[in-house]
N, C-alpha and C positions, 0 to 999 in steps of 0.2 A: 504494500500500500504506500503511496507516495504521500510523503511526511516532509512536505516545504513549508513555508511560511514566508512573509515578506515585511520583516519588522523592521526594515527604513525603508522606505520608498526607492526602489529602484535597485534594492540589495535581497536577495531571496534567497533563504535557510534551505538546504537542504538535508534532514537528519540522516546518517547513516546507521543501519540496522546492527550495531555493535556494540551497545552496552557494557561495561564492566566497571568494575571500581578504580580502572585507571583512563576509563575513558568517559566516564560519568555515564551520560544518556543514551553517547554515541558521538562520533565526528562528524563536523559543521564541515558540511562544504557550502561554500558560497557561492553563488550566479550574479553576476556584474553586468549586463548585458551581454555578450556573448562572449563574458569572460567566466572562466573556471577558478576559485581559489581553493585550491586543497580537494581533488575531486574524492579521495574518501578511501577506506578499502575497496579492494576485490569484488564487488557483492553485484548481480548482476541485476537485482532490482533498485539497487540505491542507481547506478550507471545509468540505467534504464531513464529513472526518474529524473537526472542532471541534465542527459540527454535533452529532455522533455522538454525542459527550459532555457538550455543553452542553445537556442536555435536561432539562425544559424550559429555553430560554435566558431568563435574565434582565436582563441589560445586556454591555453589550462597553465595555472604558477603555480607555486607549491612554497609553502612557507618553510618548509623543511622536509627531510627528504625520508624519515618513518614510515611506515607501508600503511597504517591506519588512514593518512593523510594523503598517499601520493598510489597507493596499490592500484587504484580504478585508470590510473593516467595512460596506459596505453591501451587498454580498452575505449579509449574517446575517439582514439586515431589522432592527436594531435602530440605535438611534442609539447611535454614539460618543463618546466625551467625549475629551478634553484637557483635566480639572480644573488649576485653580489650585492651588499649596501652600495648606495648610488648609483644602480643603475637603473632603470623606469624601461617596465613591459609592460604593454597595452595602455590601462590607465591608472597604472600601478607605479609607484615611486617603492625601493626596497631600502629600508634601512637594516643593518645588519644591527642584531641582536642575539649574540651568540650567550648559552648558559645551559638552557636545554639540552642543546647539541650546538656543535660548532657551526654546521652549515645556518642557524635557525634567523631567519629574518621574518621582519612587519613588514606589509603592505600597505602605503599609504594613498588612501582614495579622498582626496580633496580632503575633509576633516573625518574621515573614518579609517578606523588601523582594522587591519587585518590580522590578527596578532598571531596564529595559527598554537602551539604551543607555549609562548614565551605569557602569555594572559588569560587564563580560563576566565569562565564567564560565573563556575562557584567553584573550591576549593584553591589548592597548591598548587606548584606546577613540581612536575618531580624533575632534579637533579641529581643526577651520580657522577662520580669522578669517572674518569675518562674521557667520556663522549661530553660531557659535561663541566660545568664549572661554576663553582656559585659565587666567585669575586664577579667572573665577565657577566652574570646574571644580573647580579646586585647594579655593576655598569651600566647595562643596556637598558633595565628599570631605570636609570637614572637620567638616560638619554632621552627616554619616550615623555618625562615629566616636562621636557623642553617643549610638547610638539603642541599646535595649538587642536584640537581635539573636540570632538562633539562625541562620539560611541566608540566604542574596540567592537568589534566581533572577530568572537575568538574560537579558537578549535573546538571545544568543549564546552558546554554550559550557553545560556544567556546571553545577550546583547549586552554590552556594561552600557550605561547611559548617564556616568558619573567617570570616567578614564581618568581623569585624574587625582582621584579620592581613592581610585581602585590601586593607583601604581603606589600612591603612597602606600597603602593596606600592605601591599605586597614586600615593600621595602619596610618596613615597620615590622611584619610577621618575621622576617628572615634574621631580623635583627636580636628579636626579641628572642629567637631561638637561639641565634649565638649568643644569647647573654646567659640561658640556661644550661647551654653547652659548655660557659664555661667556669659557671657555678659548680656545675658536676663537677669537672675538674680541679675545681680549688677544692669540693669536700675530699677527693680523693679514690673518685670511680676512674678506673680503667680500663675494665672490660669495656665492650661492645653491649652486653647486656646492662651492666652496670647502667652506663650512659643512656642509652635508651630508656631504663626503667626511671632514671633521675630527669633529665631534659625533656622526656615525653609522659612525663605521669599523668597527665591530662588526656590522654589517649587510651580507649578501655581496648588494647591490645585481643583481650580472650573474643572480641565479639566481631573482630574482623582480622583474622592471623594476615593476610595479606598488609595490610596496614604496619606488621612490625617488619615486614622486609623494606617496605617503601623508607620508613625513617632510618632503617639501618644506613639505605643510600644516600635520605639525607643526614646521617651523621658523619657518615664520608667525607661528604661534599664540603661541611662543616669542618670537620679537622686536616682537611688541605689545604682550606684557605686560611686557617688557622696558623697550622704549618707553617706554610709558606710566607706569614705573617711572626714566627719563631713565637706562637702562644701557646702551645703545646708541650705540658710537660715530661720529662723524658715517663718512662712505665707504660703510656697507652699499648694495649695490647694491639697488636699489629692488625689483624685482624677487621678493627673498630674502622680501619681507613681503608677497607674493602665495602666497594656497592654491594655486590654478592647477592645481584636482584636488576635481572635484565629487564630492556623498557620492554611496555607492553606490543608494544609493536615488531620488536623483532626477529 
């Protein structure tokens, strides 16, 4: 059943059939006039449904290059892009906002971002080291606060129609968590569980086990940049600075 919606005028939802706890309801593909953003997984009724609207199709972007977000892209018959920051496809400007993943950029549509992973529309965005990095996160957040902005729509969730109350949120939550990340640390946790169980007590781990792999990765993310900032003190159990929790999309 085709599941679009058109909540700004001339910008149409398309839900993708993929639900889970790391993709909420499912991935937003977006239809721009006969542009594609993020055409979505694999799935040959969501395709079907973009199809429907993207007519005639012009180009398909992708904000980053996860299969949740890009799998449908050759099935349109068009080629895909993964632009660089500054470079502008269709009627898209890219700004590079790497943190997610390194490839991960905004699309900027006159006063609308396209934020594909880098801004959900509810929840976190997940970071793990390697593919990832939560200093360049913390950055690129820091970069979108410049832009002049009316909505995000973003890979996940909801239209934001506050963009820049949402980025501060964002920057304030990550913060807030390294300040508990390194409470733990001063009481004297070094396990991985340890840290977890102190930085995330707020979190009823038993009612969603998935939930304690995701903050494993964001404690990683946390004591790299930590690290790499020398606030880490020697004993963390090595372990603690493993994601050890592939993305969902992999």
């Amino acid at each position: 059943m085709l599941d679009a919606t058109e909540p700004i005028p001339g910008i149409a939802r398309v839900l993708a059939p993929n639900p889970s706890a790391m993709t909420l309801e499912g991935t937003n593909t977006w239809v721009v006039g006969g542009w594609v953003v993020d055409p979505g997984p694999a799935v040959d009724s969501h395709v079907a449904a973009v199809k429907a609207l993207a007519e005639p199709l012009e180009g398909v972007v992708l904000t980053h290059s996860h299969a949740d977000h890009s799998g449908a892209a050759p099935l349109l018959g068009v080629e895909a892009r993964v632009p660089r920051g500054g470079e502008r496809v269709g009627p898209f400007e890219a700004i590079a906002t790497p943190g997610h993943s390194a490839d991960s950029v905004c699309l900027l549509h006159g006063k609308v971002l396209f934020t594909g992973d880098t801004v959900l529309g509810a929840g976190s965005v997940f970071i793990a080291p390697g593919e990832g990095s939560l200093k360049a996160y913390l950055d690129s957040l820091s970069s979108l606060l410049e832009l002049e902005l009316e909505a995000i729509c973003p890979g996940h969730g909801p239209v934001v129609f506050s963009p820049h109350d949402k980025l501060r949120e964002y920057i304030e939550h990550r913060l807030e968590r390294e300040r508990l990340v390194l409470e733990a640390l001063a009481a004297g946790m070094r396990t991985r569980e340890e840290l977890l169980d102190r930085a995330w007590a707020e979190v009823d781990f038993a009612a969603a086990p998935i939930l304690r792999h995701a903050a494993g990765a964001s404690l990683a993310a946390h004591l790299e940049k930590l690290a790499a900032e020398d606030r880490v003190p020697e004993g963390v159990e090595a372990i603690a600075f493993s994601a050890g929790f592939p993305h969902e999309d992999q």
